[in-house]
N, C-alpha and C positions, 0 to 999 in steps of 0.2 A: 144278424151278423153284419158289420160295418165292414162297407166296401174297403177295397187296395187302399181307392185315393183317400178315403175319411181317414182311414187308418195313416196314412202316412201324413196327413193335413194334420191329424190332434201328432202328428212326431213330431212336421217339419217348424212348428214353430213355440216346439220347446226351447226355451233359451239353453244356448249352446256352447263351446268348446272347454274353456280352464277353469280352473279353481279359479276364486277373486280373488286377487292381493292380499294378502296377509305377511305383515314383516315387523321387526321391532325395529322403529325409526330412532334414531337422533336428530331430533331437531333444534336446527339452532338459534338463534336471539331473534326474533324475527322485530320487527322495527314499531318505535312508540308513536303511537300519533302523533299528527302533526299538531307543530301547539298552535294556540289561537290569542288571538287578542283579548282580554277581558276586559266589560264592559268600563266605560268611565263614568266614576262619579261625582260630582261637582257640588262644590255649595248652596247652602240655601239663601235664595236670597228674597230679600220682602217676606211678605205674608206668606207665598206661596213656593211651595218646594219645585224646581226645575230641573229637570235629570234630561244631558243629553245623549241620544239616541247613539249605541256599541257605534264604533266607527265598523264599514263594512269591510269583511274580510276578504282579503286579496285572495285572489284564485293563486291555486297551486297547480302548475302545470305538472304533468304528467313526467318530465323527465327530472324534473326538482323530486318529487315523491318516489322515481324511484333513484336518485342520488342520497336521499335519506335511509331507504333500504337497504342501500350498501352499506352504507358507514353503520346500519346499525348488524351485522352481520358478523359472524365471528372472526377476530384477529387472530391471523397465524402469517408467521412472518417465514418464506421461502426465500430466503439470503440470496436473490436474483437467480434462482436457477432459472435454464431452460426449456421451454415444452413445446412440443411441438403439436401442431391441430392440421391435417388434412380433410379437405373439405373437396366436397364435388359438387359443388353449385359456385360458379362464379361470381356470385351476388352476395353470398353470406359464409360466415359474419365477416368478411373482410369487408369494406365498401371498396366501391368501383372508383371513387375517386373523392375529390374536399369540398366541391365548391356546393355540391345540393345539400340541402337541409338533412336528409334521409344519411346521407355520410358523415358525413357533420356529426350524427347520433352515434353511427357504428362507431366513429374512433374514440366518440367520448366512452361508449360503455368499451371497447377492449382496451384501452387506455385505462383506465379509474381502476379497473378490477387487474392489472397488472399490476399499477401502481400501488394499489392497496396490498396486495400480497408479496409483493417484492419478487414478481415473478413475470419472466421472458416468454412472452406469448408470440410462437414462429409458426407464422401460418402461411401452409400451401397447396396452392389448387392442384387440381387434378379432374378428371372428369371421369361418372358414371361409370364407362367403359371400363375407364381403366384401374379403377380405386381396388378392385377386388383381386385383378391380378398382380398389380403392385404389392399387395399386402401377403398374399402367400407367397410369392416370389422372396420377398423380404423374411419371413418367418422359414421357410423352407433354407434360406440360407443363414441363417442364424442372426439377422438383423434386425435393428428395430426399426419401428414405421413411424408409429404415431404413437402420443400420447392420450392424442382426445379423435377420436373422428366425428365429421361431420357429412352424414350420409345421405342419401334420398329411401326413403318409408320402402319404397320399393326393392332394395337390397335387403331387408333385413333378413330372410328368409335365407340368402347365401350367405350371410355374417355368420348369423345361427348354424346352420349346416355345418361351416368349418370351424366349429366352434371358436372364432376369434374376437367374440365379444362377451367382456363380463357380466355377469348378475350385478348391476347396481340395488338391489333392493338390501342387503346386507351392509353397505359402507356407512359408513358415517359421515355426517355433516349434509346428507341430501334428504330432504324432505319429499319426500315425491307427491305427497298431497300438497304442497303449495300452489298457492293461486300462480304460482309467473310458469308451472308446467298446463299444457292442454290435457284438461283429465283423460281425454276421449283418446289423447297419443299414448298416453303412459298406458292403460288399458290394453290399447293394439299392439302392445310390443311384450307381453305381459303372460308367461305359460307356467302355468302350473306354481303360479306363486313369485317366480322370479321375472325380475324387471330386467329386460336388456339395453332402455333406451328412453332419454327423455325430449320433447318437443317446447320450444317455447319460441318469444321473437324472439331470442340472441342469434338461433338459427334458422327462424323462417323466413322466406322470400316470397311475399305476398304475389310476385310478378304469374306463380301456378297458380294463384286459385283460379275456378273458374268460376265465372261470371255470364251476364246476355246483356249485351250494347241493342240499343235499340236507339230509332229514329227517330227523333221528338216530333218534327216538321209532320212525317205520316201522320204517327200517332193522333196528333192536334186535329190535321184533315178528318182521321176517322174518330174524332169526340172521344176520345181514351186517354185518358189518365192515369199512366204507368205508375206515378210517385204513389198517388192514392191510393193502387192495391199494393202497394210493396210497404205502406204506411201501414194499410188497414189490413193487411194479414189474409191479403186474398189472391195474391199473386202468384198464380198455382200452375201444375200443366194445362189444367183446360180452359183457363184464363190465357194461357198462349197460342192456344190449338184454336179459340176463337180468334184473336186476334188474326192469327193468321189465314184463318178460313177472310174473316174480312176483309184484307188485303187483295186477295187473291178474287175475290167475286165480286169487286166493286160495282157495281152497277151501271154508273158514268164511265169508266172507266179507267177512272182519276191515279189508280193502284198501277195502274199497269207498269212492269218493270221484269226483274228475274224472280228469283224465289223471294218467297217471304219471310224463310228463316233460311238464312246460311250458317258455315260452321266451318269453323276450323280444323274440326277432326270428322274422319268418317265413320261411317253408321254405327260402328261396334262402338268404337270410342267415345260419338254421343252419346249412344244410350247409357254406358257406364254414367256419364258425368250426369246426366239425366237422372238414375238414380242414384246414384252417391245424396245428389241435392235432397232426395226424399226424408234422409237419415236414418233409412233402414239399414240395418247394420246384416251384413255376410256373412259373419259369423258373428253370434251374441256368447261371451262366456261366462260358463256357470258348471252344466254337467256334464261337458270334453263329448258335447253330440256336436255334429255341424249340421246347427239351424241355419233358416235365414228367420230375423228376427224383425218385427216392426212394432212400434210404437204406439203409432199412427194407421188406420189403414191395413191393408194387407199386399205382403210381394205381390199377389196376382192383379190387386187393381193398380198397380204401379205399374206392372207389364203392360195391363191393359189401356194404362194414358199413354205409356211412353210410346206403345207402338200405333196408337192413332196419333202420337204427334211427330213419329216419323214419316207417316204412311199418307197420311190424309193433312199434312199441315204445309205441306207446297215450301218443301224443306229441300234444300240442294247442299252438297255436300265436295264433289268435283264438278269441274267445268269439262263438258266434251270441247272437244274443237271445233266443234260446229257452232257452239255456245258462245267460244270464246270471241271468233266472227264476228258472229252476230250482235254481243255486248259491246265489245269493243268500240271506241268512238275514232281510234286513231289506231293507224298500222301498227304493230308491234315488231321491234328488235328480236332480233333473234336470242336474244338473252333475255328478251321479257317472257313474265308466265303474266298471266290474267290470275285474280286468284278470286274466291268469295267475296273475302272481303277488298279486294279492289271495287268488285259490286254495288258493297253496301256503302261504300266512298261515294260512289258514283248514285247515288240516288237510288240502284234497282234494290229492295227491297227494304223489310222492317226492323228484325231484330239479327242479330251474328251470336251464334255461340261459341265463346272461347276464354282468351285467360284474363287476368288483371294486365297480363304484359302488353296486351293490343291499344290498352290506354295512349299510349305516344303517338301513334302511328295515324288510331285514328280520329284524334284532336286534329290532325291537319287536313282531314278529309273536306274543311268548307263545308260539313254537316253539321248538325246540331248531335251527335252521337253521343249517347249517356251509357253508362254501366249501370246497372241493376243487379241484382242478385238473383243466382238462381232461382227458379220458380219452385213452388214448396209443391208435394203429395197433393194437399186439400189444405182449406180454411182452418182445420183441428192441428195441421202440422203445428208446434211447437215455438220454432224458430226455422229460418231461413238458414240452412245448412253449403259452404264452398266446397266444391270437389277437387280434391287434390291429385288424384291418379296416382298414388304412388311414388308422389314425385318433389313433396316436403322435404325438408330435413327432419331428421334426429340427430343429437348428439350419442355417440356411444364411447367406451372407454377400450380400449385394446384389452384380450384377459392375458395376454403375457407384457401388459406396461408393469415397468419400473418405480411408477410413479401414481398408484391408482387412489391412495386417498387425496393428494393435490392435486389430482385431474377431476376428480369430484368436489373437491372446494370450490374450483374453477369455473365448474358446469353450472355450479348453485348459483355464484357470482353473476356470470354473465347471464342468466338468463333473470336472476332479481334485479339487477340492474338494467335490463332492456325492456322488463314489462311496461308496459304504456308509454314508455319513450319511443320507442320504435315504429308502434303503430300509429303514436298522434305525430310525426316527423313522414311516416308515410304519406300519410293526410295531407299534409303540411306541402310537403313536396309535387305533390299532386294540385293540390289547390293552387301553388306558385305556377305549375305547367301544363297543366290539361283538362282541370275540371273546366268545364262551360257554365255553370250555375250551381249558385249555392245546393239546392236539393243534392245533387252530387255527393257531396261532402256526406251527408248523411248515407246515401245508400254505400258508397267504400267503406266508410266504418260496418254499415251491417256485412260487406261481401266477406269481412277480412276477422269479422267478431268469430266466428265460428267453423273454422277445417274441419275435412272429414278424414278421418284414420279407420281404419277396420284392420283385422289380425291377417283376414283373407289376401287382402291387398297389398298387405306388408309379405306375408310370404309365401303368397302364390307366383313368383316371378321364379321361385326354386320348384315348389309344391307343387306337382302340374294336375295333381287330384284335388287339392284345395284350391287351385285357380279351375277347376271346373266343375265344382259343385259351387262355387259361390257366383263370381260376376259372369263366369263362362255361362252359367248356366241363367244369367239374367236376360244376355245379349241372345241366346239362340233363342231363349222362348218371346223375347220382343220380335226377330229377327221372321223367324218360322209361322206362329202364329201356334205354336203346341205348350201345353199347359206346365207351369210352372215346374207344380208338385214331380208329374211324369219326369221333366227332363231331369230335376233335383235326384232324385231317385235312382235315374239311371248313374248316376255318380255315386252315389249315398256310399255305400258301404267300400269302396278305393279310400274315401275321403277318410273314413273313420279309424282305418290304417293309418293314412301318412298322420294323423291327429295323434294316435299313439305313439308312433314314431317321436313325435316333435315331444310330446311329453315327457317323454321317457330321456328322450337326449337332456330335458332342462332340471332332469333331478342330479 
């Protein structure tokens, strides 16, 4: 007779929650190659025949291919109507300003895709807080909000609830398997069949992913070569967890400083980012069970890294005031905090965990400070996976708009038109103001190649049974020190409730 835990161990990692997509799409023109030069061929001359060598083909940048995209996209002419897009990230897609490269991009793609539709694209911020009561308030009084929203992953769960977001898997002219959508977002927004939401760069703001800045200067002292394992597919949790053990035991005592890994967020919050980076997914869907599912590995040897590289990896998190004292090299104002990463400014320690947005801040620290990408599960992981927290965009369509097939023309536009413009303009902008060395440049592209989205995370901020059998249930057993399966379990059957719930709301 198989024990409780075997028994729930061959459950808990059945792939898990909805059906898979399944819809009749319309797709539209999608764009012709790019043409080439063909070869030249020249006379003969004398005895012997002379042929010279194709001239070489100019590179195409990334925002020329995807200006060809657009124009090869379907024509439908919107006689200048109006539409309106609220957005809650103040980064996207409006840009913050003209003069960087990265804005420069944003106004080209909502510019072009206006322009080509004949259509008034009126965009305005708002924030997190307040997007969601803005919108019933607005629907409650009989008014309309928005045409297009631009949300953070983490609302979608209250979207859902009040049902004020449509099925896009039904409309026409969206493709939702296209390469300019993240398959892994379309996926997490994705119940029983119907799509509520697509991710691409039109609306992503690279500044969430997160990321690990580390010290070159250390690193060199202690003979490690960051680039090499994030090159060579090795640059894992226990590749960090040493790291940091060496710091920390130098023998000279060359190390000496504060922690060895700081962080931006605390314990709960790393360790999410911590596994997000793995790519095990919180919920896997397939048979409407809530798994946790992995690829790679399994959740409990993820538990089991993550919580030796909080526990034993000389990891700091807040500063006591006794800390701050003592770090300190000069008085501080009364308006001053000390924070981690003033720390890792300051020389005391290795690596910082936090987002791409710390990029600014700490190019001026006088360190040699690089981004890296999260560290993978093991050697066998896949790819190097960003954690987003819940804190991405999607676009979604309001289900009481006026205007829901040209708010999906719109969506398809701008986000075919900002594939790989966006991200090589991010680069771009980066390399003008902060990268410190070429290598750089490559690990941004891998931090920013691959978000992480999960269903759990998208609507666990409503779901408070799916926010604890998934990541709730990752941080207490890193947290505690008590086994996966057990804590899963103690949730299991709440979860599989609100999972029918959601289902059933999305027929």
């Amino acid at each position: 007779m198989p024990s409780l835990k075997q028994r729930l161990c061959a459950a808990f990692m059945l792939c898990a929650v909805m059906l898979s997509l399944s819809s009749c799409l319309i797709v539209i023109n999608k764009p012709d190659a790019v043409e080439t030069t063909d070869a030249v061929q020249v006379d003969v001359t004398t005895a012997a025949q002379v042929t010279e060598a194709p001239p070489a083909e100019e590179a195409v940048s990334a925002n020329d291919e995807a200006k060809h995209r657009l124009d090869s996209m379907l024509d439908y002419d919107m006689g200048g109507k109006t539409f309106i897009l609220v957005t809650s990230d103040s980064n996207v897609p409006l840009p913050v300003g003209t003069a960087r490269v990265l804005d420069k991009t944003r106004w080209e793609v909502l510019n072009e895709v206006s322009e080509k539709y004949g259509a008034e694209l009126v965009i305005t911020r708002t924030t997190r807080a307040k997007m969601l009561s803005e919108f019933l308030e607005s629907s409650a009084a009989g008014l309309y909000y928005a045409d297009i929203l631009c949300a953070q992953s983490g609302e979608v769960g209250s979207l859902f609830a009040e049902s004020l977001v449509a099925d896009l898997s039904d409309l026409p002219f969206l493709d939702l398997d296209a390469e300019y959508y993240y398959p892994l977002a379309t996926e997490s927004v994705t119940v029983n069949g119907r799509v509520y939401g697509v991710a691409g760069e039109a609306c992503v703001d690279y500044d969430v992913f997160g990321c690990v800045y580390a010290d070159l200067d250390v690193l060199d002292a202690m003979n490690a070569d960051i680039y090499a394992d994030v090159e060579g597919g090795v640059w894992t949790l226990d590749r960090l967890l040493q790291y940091a053990k060496q710091y920390e035991y130098a023998e000279d005592g060359s190390y000496k400083g504060a922690n060895a890994i700081s962080s931006a967020f605390d314990k709960s919050k790393a360790i999410e980012y911590l596994f997000e980076a793995t790519g095990i997914r919180y919920i896997y869907q397939n048979d409407g069970q809530p798994a946790i599912y992995s690829p790679v590995g399994s959740p409990e040897a993820a538990v089991a890294a993550i919580r030796a590289l909080c526990y034993t990896g000389n990891w700091g998190y807040y500063l006591t005031e006794e800390e701050k004292l003592a770090y300190s090299e000069t008085e501080l104002s009364d308006t001053e905090e000390l924070l981690q990463l003033d720390l890792l400014m300051m020389g005391k320690g290795v690596f910082y965990v936090g987002t791409l947005n710390d990029l600014a801040r700490l190019y001026y620290s006088g360190r040699m400070l690089v981004p890296v990408p999260m560290p993978k599960l093991n050697a066998e992981q896949g790819t190097y996976v960003s954690p987003t927290a819940g804190e991405a965009c999607f676009f979604f369509i309001p289900a009481d708009g006026a205007n829901i097939t040209e708010s999906a023309i719109l969506i398809e536009a701008l986000n075919a038109r900002a594939k790989g413009a966006i991200s090589e303009a991010y680069v771009t902008n980066a390399l003008h103001y902060y990268i410190r060395n070429e290598k750089s440049v490559k690990m941004i592209e891998t931090i920013i190649e691959r978000p992480y989205f999960d269903l759990a995370v998208n609507f666990g901020g409503r779901y408070g049974a799916m926010r604890n059998v998934s990541y709730n249930t990752i941080i207490m057993a890193a947290e505690t020190g008590l086994d996966v399966l057990d804590v899963h379990y103690w949730n299991y059957l709440t979860a599989v409730d609100v999972l029918a719930e959601i289902v059933s709301a999305a027929k």
